[in-house]
C-alpha positions in Angstrom: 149.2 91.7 97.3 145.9 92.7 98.6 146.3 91.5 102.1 145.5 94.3 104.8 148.5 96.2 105.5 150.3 95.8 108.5 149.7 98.5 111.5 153.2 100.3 111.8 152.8 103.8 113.1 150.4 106.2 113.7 149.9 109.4 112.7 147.7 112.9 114.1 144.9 113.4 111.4 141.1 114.3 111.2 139.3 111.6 108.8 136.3 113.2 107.2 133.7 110.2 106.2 131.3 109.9 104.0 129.0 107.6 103.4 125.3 108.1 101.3 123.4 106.5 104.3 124.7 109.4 107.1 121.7 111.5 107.6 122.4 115.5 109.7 121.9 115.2 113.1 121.1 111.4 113.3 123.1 110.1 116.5 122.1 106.4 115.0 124.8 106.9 112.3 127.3 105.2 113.4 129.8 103.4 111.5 133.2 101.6 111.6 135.1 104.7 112.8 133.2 104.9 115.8 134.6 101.6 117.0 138.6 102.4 115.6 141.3 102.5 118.4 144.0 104.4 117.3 144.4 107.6 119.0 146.2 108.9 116.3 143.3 109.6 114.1 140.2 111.6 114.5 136.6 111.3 112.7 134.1 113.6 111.4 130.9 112.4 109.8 129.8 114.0 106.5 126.2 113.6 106.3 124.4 113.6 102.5 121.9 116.1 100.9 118.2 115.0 102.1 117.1 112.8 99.1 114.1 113.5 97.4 111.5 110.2 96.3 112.1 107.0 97.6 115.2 106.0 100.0 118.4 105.8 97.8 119.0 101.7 98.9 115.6 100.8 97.9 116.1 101.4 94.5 117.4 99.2 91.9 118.8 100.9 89.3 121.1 100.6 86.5 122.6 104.0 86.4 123.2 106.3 89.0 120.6 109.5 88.5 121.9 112.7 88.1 120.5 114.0 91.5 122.1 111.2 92.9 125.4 112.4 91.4 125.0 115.5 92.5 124.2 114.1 96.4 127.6 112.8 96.4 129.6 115.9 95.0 128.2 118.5 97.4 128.9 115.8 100.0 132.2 114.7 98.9 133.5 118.3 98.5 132.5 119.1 101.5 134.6 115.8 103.3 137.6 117.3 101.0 137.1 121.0 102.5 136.9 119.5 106.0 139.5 116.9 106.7 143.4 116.0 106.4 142.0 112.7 104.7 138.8 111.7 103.3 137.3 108.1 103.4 134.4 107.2 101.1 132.0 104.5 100.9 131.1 103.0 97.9 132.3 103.8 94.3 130.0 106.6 93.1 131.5 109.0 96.5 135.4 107.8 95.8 134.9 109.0 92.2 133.7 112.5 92.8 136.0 112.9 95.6 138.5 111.7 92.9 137.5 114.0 90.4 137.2 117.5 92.8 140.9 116.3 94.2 142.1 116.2 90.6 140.4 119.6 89.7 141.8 121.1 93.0 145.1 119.9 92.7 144.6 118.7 96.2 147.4 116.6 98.0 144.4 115.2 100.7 144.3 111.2 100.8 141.0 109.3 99.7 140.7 106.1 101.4 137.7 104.1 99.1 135.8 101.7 101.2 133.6 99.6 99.7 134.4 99.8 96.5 132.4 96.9 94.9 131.3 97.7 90.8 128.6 95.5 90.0 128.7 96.6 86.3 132.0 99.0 85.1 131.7 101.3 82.6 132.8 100.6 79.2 134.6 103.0 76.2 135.0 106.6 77.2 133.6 106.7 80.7 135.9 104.0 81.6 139.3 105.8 80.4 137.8 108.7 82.3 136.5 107.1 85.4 139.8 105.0 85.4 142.2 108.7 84.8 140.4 110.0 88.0 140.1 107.2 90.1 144.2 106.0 89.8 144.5 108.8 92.1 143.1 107.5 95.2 145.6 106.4 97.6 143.6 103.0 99.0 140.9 101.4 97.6 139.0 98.8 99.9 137.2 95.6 98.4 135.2 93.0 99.6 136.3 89.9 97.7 139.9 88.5 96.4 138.4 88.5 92.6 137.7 92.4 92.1 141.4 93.0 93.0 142.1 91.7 89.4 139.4 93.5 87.9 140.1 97.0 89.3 143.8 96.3 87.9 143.1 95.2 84.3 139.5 97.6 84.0 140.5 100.4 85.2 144.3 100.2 85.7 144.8 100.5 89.0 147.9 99.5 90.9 147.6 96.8 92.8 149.2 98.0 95.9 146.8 100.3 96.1 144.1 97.4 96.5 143.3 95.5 99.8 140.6 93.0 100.5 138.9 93.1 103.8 135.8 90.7 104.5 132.5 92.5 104.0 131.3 93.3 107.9 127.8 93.2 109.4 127.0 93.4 113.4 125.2 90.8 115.8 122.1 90.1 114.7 119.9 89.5 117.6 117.4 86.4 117.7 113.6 87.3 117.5 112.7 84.0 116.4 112.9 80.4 116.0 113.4 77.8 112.7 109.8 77.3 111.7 109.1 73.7 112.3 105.3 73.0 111.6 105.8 74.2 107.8 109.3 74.5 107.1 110.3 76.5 104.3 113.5 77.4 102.1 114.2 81.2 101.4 115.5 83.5 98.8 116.3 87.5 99.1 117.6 90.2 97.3 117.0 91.6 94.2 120.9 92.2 92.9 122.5 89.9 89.9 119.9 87.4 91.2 119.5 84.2 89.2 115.8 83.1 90.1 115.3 81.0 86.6 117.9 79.1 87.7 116.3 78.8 91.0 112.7 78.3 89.6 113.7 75.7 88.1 115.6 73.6 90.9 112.3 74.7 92.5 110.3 72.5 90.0 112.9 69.9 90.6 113.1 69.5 94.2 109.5 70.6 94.9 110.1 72.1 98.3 108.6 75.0 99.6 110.3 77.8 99.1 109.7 82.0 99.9 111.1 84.2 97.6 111.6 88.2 99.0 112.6 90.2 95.8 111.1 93.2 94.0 109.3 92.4 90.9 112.3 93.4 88.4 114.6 91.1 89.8 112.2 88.1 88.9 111.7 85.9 85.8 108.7 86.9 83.5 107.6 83.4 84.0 105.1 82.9 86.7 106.8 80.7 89.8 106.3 77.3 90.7 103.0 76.2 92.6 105.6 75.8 96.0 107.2 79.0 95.6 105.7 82.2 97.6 106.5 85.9 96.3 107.0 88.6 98.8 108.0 92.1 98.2 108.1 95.5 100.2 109.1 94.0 103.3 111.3 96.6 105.9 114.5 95.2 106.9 113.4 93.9 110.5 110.8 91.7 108.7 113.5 90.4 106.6 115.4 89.5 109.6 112.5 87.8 111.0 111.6 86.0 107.9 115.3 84.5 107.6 115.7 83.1 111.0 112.1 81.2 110.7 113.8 79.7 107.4 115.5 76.4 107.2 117.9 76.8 105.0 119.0 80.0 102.5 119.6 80.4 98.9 121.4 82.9 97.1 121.4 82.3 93.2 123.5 84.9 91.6 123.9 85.2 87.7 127.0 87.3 87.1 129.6 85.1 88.9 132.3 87.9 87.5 130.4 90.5 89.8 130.1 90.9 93.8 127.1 91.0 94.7 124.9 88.8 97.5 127.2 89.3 99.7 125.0 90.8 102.6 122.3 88.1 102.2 125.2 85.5 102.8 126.9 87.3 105.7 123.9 88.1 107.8 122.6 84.4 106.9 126.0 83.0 108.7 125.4 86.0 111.5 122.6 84.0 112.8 123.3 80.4 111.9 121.5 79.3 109.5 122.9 76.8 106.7 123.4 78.1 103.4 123.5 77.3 99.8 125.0 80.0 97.2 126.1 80.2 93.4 129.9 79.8 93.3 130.8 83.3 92.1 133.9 86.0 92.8 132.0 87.2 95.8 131.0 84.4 97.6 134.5 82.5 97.4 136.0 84.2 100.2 132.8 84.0 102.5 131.8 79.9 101.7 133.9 77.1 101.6 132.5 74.4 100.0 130.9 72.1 102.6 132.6 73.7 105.4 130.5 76.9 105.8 127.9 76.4 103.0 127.5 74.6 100.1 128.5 76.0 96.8 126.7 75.6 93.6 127.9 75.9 90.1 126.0 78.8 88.1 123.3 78.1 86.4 122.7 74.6 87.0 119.2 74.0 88.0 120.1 70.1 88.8 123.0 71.1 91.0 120.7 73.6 92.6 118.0 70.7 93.4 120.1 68.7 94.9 122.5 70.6 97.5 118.3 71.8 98.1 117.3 68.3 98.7 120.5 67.4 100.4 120.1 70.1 102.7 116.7 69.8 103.3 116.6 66.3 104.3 120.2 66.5 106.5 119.7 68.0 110.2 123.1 67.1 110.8 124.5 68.6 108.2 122.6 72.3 108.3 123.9 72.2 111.8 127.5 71.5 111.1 127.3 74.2 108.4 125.2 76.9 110.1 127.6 76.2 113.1 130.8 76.8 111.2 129.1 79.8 109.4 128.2 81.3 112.6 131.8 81.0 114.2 133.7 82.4 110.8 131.1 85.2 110.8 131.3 86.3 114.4 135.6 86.1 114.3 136.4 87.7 110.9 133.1 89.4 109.4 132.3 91.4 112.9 132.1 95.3 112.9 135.6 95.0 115.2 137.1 92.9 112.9 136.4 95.4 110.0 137.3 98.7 112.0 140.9 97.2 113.3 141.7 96.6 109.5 140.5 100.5 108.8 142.6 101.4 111.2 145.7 99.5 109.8 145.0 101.2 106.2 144.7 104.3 107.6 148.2 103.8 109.8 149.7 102.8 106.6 148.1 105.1 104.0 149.2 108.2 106.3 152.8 106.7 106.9 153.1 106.4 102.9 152.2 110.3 102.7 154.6 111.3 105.3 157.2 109.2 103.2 
């Protein structure tokens, strides 16, 4: 259970997508159906509602607004008005797809990509979300773990679960390690753990730049050797991690996928990693094969893979180059789109059954 399904026929349909980050009339929109081979199904983008205020990824927010919400029903309604299937990405769009399906009494398949919960409901909204959402025909996770969760939170059928690595294209190289003042880095803002990683900090006193906004950080002021950044564009990001010589990615939930990005694009362009051992970063590291893993919490385990890593040329080459290779074989934007193209086969031949 939860293995990709195997590719057995195909069938004639017209996949309506949707996705928050497809924008009208943006030919740079391009996404994993672009790059499917299977003549046998068809694509048409469903671009959101223009957002109002700041762009919707920026934000870090516990709830989903209510504009927000109702972004994704205009947009998922109009996937379900336009296609013989709808796929989704990311939970909030696969539930009000479910929800309009239910209401409609529609017989039109929901494929749910992405479907990572960092935090699930609890009580009532739960049982609801949980009523709506056992209708969708495939759901599409990013790490082994949440296939347990989604089947004793929400009640989901397994079979109706598959894991398929989290994807990210080629990053080109703009720059080089920094060499005349080396530094350790940490990004992200999501179930970060940056006590923890203060601490180790204070421990291994190595310099270390820390990109995050300002809610994701301890109320305690840093150590003297770490630097704060904020409001940097992606690109500078980019340009900040290749210049690093190593990465850290201290996560607090370990029950929650998150981080998973930082990691992946880390390993896209080879550089050595150290991360919290947590349900989503099991199926990207392997202990001293691809990274090191940590246990949570532990400011003294934290300090030393630092210090180990830090000190070791050999081995942040052996692990950035084993990072690099599992990244550019199973975590590519080909790799992703074949195994879209498998569900897709599979969830269409289950219909016709």
């Amino acid at each position: 259970m939860g293995g990709v399904p195997k590719r057995k026929v195909q069938t004639l349909m017209l996949w309506t997508v949707a996705a928050p980050f497809f924008t009208a009339g943006n030919e740079a929109d391009r996404w994993l159906d672009d790059l499917v081979d299977a003549p046998g199904h068809r694509f048409l983008k469903i671009a959101a509602m223009p957002a109002t205020g700041s762009d919707w990824h920026r934000r870090a927010m516990r709830a989903t607004p209510v504009a927000q919400w109702l972004r994704h029903w205009r947009q998922s309604a109009r996937a379900l008005a336009q296609g013989d299937g709808v796929v989704t990405v990311f939970p909030q769009l696969a539930l009000t797809a479910a929800i309009q399906r239910r209401i409609g009494r529609r017989d039109t398949p929901i494929v749910a990509w992405c479907f990572n919960i960092g935090r699930f409901p609890s009580g009532w909204k739960r049982h609801i979300a949980g009523f709506f959402l056992r209708s969708i025909d495939m759901f599409v996770v990013h790490s082994r773990g949440e296939i347990a969760l989604l089947r004793d939170r929400l009640m989901i059928d397994e079979t109706r679960i598959c894991f398929v690595p989290l994807q990210r294209a080629a990053i080109p190289t703009t720059g080089d390690e920094e060499t005349v003042a080396p530094f350790a880095l940490a990004m992200g803002s999501a179930n970060r753990d940056y006590a923890t990683l203060y601490e180790a900090c204070r421990r291994a006193g190595l310099p270390l730049t820390l990109v995050a906004g300002r809610h994701a950080l301890p109320t305690e002021p840093p150590p003297p050797n770490v630097t704060l950044c904020s409001d940097l564009d992606p690109d500078a990001c980019l340009r900040l991690a290749q210049r690093a010589r190593l990465s850290i990615v201290p996560l607090a939930d370990v029950a929650a996928a998150s981080g998973q990005i930082t990691v992946i694009e880390a390993m896209r362009m080879g550089r050595p990693l150290i991360v919290t051992d947590a349900i989503g970063s099991r199926d990207y590291v392997v202990d001293d094969v691809t990274g090191l893993l940590v246990p949570p919490g532990d400011p003294a385990a934290l300090a030393a893979a630092m210090q180990r890593l830090w000190d070791d040329a050999a081995l942040r080459t052996r692990l950035s180059d084993a990072a690099r290779r599992f990244a550019e074989d199973a975590l590519s934007d080909e790799a992703a789109a074949a195994a879209l193209a498998r569900i897709l086969d599979s969830v269409a031949a289950r219909r016709r059954g």
